[in-house]
C-alpha positions in Angstrom: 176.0 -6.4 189.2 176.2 -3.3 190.6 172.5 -2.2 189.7 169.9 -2.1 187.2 171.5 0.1 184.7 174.3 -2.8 184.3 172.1 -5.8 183.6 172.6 -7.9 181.1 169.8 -10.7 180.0 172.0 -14.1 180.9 171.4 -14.8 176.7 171.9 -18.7 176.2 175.3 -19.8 174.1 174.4 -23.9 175.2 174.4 -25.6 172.1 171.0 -27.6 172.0 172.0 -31.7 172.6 171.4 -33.7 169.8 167.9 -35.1 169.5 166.1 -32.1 171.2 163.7 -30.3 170.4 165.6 -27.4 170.3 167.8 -28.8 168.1 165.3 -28.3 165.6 164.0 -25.2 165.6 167.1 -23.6 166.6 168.4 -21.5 163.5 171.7 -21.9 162.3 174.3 -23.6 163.1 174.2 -25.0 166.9 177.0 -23.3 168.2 176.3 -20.3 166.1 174.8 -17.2 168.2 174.0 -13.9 168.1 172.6 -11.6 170.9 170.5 -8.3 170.6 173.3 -5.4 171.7 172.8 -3.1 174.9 170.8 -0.5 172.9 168.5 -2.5 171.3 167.7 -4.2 174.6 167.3 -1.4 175.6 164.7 -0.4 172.9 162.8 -4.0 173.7 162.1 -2.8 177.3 161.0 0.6 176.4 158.5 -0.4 173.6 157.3 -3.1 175.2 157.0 -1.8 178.4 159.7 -4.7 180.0 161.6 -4.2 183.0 165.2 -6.0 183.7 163.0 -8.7 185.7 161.4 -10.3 182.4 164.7 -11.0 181.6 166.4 -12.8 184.6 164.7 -16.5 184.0 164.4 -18.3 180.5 161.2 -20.0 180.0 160.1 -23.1 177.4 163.6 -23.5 176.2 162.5 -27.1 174.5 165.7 -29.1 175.9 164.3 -32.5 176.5 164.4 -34.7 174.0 161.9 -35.6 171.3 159.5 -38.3 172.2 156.3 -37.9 170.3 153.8 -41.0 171.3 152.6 -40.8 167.7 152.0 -44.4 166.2 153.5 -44.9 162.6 150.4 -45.3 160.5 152.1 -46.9 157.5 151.8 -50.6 157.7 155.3 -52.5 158.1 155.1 -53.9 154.7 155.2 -50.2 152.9 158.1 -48.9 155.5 159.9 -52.2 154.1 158.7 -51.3 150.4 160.7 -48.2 150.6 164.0 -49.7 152.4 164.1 -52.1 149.0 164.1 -49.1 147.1 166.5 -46.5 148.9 168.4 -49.2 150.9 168.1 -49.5 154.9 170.4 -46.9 155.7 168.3 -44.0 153.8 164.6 -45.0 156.0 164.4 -43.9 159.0 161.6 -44.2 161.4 162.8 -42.9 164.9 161.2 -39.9 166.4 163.3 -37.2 166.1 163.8 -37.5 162.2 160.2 -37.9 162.0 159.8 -34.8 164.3 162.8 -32.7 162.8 161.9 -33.6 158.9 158.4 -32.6 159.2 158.4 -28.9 159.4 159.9 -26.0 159.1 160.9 -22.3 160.8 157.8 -20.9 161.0 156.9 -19.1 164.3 154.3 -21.0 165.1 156.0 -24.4 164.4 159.1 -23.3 166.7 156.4 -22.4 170.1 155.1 -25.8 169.7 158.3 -27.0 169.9 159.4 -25.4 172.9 156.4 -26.9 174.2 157.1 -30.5 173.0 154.0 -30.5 170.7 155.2 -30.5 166.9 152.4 -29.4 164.8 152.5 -32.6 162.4 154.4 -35.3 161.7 155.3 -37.8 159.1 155.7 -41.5 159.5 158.4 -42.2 157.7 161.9 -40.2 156.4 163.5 -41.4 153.5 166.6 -40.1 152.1 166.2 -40.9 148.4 170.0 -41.3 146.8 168.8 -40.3 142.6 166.2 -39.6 141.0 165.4 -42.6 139.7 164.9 -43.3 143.8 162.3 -40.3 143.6 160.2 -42.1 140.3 159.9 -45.1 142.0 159.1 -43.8 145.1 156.3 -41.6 144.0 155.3 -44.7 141.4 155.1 -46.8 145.1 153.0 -44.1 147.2 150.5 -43.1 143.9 149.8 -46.9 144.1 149.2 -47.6 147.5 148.2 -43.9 148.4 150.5 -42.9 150.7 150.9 -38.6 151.0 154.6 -37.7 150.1 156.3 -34.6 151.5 159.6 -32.9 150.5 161.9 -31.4 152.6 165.2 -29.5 151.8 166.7 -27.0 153.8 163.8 -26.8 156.3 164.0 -22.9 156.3 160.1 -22.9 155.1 158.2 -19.8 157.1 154.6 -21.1 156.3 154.1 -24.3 157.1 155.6 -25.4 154.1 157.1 -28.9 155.2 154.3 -29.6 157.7 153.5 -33.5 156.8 149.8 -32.6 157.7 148.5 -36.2 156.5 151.3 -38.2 158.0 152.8 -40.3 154.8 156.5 -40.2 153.8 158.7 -37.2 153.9 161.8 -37.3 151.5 164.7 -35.3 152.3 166.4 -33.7 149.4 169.5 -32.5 150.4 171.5 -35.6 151.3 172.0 -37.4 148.5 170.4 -35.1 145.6 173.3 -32.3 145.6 175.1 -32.7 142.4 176.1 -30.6 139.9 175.2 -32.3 136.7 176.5 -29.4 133.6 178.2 -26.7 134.0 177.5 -24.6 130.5 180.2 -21.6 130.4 179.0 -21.0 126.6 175.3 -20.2 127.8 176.8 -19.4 131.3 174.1 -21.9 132.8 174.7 -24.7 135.5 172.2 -27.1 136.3 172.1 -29.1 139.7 170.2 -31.4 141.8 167.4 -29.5 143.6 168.8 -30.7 147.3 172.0 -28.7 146.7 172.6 -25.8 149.5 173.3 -22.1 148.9 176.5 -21.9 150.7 178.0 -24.8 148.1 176.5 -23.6 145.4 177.6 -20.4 145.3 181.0 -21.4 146.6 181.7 -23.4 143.0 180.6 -21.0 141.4 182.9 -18.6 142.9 185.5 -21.0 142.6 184.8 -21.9 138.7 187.9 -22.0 137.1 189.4 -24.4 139.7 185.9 -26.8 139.8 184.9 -26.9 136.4 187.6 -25.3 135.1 186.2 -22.0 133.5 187.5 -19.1 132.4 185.8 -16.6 135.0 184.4 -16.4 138.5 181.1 -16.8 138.9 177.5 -16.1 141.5 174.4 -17.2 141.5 173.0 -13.7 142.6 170.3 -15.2 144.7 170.7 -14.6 148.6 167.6 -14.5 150.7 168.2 -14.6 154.7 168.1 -18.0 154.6 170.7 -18.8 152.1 173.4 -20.5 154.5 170.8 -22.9 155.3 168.0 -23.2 152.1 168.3 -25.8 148.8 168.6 -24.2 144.9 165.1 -26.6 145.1 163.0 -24.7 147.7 164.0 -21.3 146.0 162.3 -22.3 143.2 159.7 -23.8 144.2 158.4 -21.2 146.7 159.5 -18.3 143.7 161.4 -17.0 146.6 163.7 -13.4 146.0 167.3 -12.9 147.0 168.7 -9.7 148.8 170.2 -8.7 145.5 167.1 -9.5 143.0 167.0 -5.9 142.2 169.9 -6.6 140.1 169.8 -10.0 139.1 166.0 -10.8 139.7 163.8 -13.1 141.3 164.2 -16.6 141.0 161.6 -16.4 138.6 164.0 -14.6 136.1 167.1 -17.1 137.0 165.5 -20.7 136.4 165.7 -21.5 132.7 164.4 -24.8 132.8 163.2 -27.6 135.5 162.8 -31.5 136.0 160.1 -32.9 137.5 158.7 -36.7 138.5 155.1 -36.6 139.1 152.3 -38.9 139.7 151.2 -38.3 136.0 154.8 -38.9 134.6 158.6 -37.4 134.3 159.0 -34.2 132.1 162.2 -31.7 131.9 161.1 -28.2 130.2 163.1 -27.0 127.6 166.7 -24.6 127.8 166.0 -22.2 125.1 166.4 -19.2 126.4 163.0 -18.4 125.2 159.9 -19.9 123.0 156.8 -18.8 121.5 155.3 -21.9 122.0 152.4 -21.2 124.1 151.8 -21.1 127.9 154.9 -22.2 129.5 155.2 -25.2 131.9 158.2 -24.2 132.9 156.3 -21.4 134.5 153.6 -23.3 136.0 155.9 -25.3 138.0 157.6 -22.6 139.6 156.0 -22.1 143.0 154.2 -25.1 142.7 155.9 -25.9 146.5 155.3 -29.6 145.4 151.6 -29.7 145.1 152.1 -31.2 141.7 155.3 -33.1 141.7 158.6 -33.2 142.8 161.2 -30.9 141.3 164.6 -33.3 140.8 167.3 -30.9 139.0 166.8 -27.3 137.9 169.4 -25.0 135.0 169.7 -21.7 135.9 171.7 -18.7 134.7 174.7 -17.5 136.2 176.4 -14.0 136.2 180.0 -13.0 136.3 181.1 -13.0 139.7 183.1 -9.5 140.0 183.0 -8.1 144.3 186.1 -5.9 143.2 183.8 -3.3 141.7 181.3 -3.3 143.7 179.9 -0.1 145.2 178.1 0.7 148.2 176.2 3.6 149.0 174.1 4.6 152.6 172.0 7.6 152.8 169.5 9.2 155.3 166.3 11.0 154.0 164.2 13.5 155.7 161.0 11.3 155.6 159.5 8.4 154.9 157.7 10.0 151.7 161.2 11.4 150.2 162.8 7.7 150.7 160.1 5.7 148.7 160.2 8.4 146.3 163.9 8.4 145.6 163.7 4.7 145.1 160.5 4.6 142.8 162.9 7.4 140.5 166.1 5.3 141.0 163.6 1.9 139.8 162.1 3.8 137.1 165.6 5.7 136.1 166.3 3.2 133.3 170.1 3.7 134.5 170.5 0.3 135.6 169.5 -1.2 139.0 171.3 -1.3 142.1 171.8 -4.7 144.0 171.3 -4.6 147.4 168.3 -2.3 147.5 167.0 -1.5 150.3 165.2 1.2 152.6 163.7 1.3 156.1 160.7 3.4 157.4 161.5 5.3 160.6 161.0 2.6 163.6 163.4 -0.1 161.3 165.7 3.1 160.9 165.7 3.9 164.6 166.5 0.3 165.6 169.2 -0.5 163.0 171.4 2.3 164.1 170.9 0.8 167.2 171.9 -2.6 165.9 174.5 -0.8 163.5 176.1 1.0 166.7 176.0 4.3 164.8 173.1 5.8 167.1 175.0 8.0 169.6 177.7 8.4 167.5 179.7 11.4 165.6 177.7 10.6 162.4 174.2 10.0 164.1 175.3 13.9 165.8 176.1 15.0 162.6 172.7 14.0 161.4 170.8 15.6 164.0 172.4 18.7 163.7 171.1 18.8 159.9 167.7 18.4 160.7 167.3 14.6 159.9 165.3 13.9 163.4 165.0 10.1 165.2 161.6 8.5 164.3 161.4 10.5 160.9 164.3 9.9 159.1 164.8 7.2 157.2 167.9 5.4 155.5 168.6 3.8 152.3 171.5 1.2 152.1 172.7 -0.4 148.8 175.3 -1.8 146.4 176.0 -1.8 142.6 177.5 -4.6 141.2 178.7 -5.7 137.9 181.0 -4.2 135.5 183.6 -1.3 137.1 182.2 1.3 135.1 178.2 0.2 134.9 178.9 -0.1 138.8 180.3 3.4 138.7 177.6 4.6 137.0 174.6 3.2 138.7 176.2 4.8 142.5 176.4 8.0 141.0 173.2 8.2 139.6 171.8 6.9 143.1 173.3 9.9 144.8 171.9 12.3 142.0 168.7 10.6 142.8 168.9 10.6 146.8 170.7 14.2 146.9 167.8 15.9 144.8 165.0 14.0 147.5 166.9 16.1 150.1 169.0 13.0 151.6 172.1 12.8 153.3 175.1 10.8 151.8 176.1 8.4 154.6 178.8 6.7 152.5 179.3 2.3 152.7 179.9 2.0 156.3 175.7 1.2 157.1 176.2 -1.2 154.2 178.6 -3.0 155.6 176.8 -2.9 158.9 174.2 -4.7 157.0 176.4 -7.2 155.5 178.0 -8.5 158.4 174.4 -9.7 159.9 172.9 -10.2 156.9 173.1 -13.9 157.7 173.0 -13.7 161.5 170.2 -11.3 163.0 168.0 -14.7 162.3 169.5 -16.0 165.7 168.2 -13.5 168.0 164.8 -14.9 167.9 165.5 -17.7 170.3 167.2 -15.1 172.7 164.0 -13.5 172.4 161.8 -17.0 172.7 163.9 -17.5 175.3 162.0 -14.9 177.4 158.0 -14.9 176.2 159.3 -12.5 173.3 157.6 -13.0 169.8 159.4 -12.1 166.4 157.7 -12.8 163.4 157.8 -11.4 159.6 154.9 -10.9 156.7 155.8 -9.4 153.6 153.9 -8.5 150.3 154.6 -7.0 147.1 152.8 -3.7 146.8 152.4 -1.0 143.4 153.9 2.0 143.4 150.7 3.7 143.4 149.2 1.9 146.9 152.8 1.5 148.8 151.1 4.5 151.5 147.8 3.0 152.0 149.2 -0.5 152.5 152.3 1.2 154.8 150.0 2.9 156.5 147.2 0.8 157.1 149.2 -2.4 157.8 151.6 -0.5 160.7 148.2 1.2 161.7 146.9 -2.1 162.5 149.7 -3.6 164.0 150.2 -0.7 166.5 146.5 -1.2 167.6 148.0 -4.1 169.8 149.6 -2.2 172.6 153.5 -2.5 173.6 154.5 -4.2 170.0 156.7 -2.8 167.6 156.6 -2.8 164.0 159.2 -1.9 161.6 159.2 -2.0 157.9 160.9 -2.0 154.7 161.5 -2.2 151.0 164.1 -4.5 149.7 163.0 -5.9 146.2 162.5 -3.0 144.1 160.7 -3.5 140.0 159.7 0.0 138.0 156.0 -1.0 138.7 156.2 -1.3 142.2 158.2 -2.9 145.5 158.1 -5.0 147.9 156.9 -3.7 152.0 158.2 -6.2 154.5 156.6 -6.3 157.9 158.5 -7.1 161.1 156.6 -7.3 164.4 157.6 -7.9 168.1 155.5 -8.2 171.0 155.4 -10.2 174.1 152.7 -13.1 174.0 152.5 -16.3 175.9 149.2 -17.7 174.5 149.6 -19.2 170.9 146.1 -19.5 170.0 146.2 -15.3 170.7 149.3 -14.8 168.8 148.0 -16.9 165.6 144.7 -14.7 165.6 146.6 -11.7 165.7 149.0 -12.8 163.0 145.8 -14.1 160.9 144.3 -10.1 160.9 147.5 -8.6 159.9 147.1 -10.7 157.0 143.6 -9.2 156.3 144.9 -6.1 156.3 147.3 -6.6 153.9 144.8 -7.8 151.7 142.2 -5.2 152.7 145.1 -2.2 151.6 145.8 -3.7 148.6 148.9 -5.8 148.9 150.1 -9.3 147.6 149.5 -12.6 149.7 153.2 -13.1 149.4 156.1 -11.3 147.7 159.1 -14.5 148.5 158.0 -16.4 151.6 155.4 -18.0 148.7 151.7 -19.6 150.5 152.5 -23.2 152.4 149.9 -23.9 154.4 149.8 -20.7 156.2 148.5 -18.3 153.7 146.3 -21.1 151.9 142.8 -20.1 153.5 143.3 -16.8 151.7 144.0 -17.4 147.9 140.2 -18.3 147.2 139.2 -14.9 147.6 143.1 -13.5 146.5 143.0 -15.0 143.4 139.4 -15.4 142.8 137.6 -19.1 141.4 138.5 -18.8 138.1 142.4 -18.7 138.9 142.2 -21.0 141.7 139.9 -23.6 140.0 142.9 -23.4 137.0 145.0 -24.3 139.6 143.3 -27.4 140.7 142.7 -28.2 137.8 146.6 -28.4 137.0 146.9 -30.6 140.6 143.9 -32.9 139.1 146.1 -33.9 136.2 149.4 -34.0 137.5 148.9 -35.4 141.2 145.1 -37.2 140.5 145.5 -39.2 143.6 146.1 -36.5 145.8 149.4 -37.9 147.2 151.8 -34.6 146.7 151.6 -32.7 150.0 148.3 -32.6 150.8 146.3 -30.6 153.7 146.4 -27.4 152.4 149.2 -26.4 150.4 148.3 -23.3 148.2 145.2 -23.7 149.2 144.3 -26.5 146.5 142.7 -28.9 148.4 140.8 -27.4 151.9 137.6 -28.4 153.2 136.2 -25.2 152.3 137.0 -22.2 149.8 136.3 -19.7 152.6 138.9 -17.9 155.4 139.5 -20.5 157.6 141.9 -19.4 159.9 144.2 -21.5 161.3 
């Protein structure tokens, strides 16, 4: 090193050992990394006033392994109760499954970690094989009263999984991965709810081979976490893909669902719709277990055509002229873009960074024509589907963008984007690593208050000295859009971290925003849907986990807010 203009943070690339900690809140794949570049360590420094010295000695890393000194509180006879129903092999009672099963990727959950202190627990993992494993499991626990959690790809980012009340936690996604119909007619598939994106889609892609179809197909459903999240917690969290412009929320893609519940086993109907009253089928959905256990879902499929897809990239003047070119492009009626997606002007200044464009020929170009660092902002997308509809729906974009005063950047930021789409979830333990705090909130948002929420929320957030805060818009409906929050700031005291993270949540409230737009409520948002939703809706609610879970057995402590000591804010 020949001075400070050459360091270089010594980012780790150790695989976590097995049974460690870090094992478990690692993201990814162990051996899997991905490191901030030079410019946007660069950035870190600057905005968070960080000299080359924060970064010479890793802190907290959570490599020892996981001893928890956290008696089983279910009696030997019920831990062997479950073994005669799943087998020996599928129970396990050793601390790091009890310690890895238990929770999930929330920020919070992964300090403790590094601390040695996981939030909560379970006593006992079971790995159930059918779902005739997952009746008589539940059947056991409603009868001997025994909480039951579900866990499936553990990529949960609100205390989702936590096993507040000890019990069993059943793991999903070893056994119950199976396709069980493949409908090319209806163009409908129905699986196991413990089957993972990355093989799902893959069959799909691979139809005429696997279930021998006439076409390629997707499942158009790809949030951040997809290498790495079950078909079963999309749904029941009502999480959103990076393409649901195009082909929706999971909402819009489930057609029907299975459940086994304390109050009995139902399977809603396939029609592709019914008149015939309130629909259960739409209850369930983001129910995130509180009233049963979802065992198999059918869900449409679309035509799976990458060779026409289209990508587009442009640069707009202002924030203002970017949100208003994608409210016209939502409300166009022209058909909707896939990826979708556009950043204000701190997001925009630190993916160029990440993108290497900044200080480039193009990042020149756009200087030179007036679009200046920290106010412009870029759009990035895709159309998919047919050649020509995916034709169409890029030109009309650039119609749209071009009369906003934007700057046609061509696919090259897209395809930035798509190469970390998957990744840029890594660099938050480089950043852990070193004191360094990442964290997300996001909330859907009408057209008509997107400013006041922008505004107010990033007001807020910059109130806390040295933290950045980017933002954007990547689910997009004629009515209104989604505004995701990303914050980073140095912070070596949970306790002041959660409190912070609690008030951004008020102000997303207070400016008019949603609790959630795809993350859905866990545990974390819970002590705010009383006054979100208001009695009426929330006493509904309960009412629903009354009859279907009477006992109270289906992750309790505080999931959706249904059953906490109190209907006011209590913050965690």
């Amino acid at each position: 090193m020949k001075g400070n203009r050459e360091f270089s943070p010594d980012w780790s690339e150790k695989p976590p050992d097995p049974g460690t900690y870090r094992s478990i809140f690692k993201w990814g794949g162990p051996d899997t990394f991905k490191h901030p570049n030079r410019k946007l360590y660069a950035v870190l420094k600057d905005r968070l006033q960080l000299t080359d010295d924060c970064f010479k000695s890793r802190r907290k890393e959570g490599r020892e392994r996981v001893v928890l000194n956290r008696p089983i509180r279910l009696g030997d006879e019920h831990i062997d109760g479950l073994r005669r129903i799943v087998g020996e092999v599928n129970v396990a009672v050793d601390d790091y499954s009890r310690a890895k099963f238990s929770g999930g990727k929330t920020t919070e959950e992964a300090l403790m970690l590094r601390r040695g202190m996981p939030r909560t627990v379970g006593d006992v993992v079971v790995h159930p094989r059918d779902k005739n494993d997952v009746r008589n499991i539940v059947d056991y626990c409603g009868e001997h009263g025994i909480p039951v959690y579900v866990y499936g790809g553990g990529s949960s980012v609100t205390f989702g999984l936590e096993a507040v009340k000890g019990g069993i936690v059943m793991v999903m996604s070893t056994h119950l991965n199976r396709v069980l119909n493949f409908n090319e007619a209806d163009q409908t598939i129905t699986v196991e709810a413990g089957i993972m994106g990355p093989q799902y889609e893959a069959m799909l892609n691979d139809a005429p081979r696997v279930f021998n179809a006439k076409r390629r197909y997707t499942c158009g459903h790809f949030p951040q976490s997809f290498e790495y999240s079950s078909v079963g917690g999309w749904i029941v969290t009502l999480g959103s893909g990076q393409q649901s412009t195009y082909y929706g929320d999971i909402y819009d893609i489930v057609v029907s669902q299975e459940y086994i519940t304390p109050a009995g086993v139902f399977k809603t109907l396939e029609y592709p719709a019914t008149a015939t009253g309130p629909k259960i089928n739409d209850i369930m959905k983001g129910s995130e277990g509180a009233f049963g256990i979802l065992v198999a879902a059918t869900l449409k499929i679309f035509r799976y055509m990458p060779e026409n897809r289209r990508r587009f990239a442009f640069m707009f003047p202002t924030w203002h002229a970017a949100v208003d070119a994608a409210r016209e492009t939502s409300q166009g009626e022209f058909g909707m873009p896939s990826v979708f997606r556009i950043s204000d002007p701190e997001e925009t200044d630190v993916a160029l960074k990440l993108y290497g464009i900044d200080g480039s020929i193009l990042d020149s170009l756009m200087k030179l024509r007036g679009y200046a660092p920290m106010q412009r902002c870029l759009l990035i997308g895709t159309a998919d589907g047919e050649r020509r509809f995916a034709a169409n729906v890029k030109n009309r974009v650039k119609k749209v963008c071009r009369a906003h005063g934007a700057m046609y950047l061509s696919g090259y930021p897209v395809k930035k984007w798509e190469h970390g789409r998957y990744t840029d979830p890594y660099m938050r333990e480089d950043l852990n690593d070193f004191g360094i705090i990442i964290d997300t909130l996001e909330t859907g948002v009408t057209w008509d208050g997107f400013h006041r929420l922008h505004e107010g929320v990033t007001r807020f957030i910059k109130t806390r000295p040295n933290t950045i805060c980017m933002a954007h818009g990547s689910h997009f409906y004629p009515q209104g859009t989604n505004l995701y929050f990303i914050f980073i700031l140095q912070e070596d005291e949970i306790d002041d971290y959660r409190d912070f993270h609690g008030k951004i949540v008020d102000r997303i409230v207070e400016y008019g925003g949603s609790l959630s737009h795809h993350h859905g409520v866990g545990k974390l948002l819970a002590p705010w849907m009383e006054p979100h939703l208001g009695t009426v809706q929330m006493n509904t609610l309960r009412a629903l986990k009354r009859h279907f879970d009477p006992k109270n057995i289906m992750n309790p402590g505080g999931t959706l807010g249904l059953d906490l000591p109190d209907t006011g804010l209590r913050k965690r």
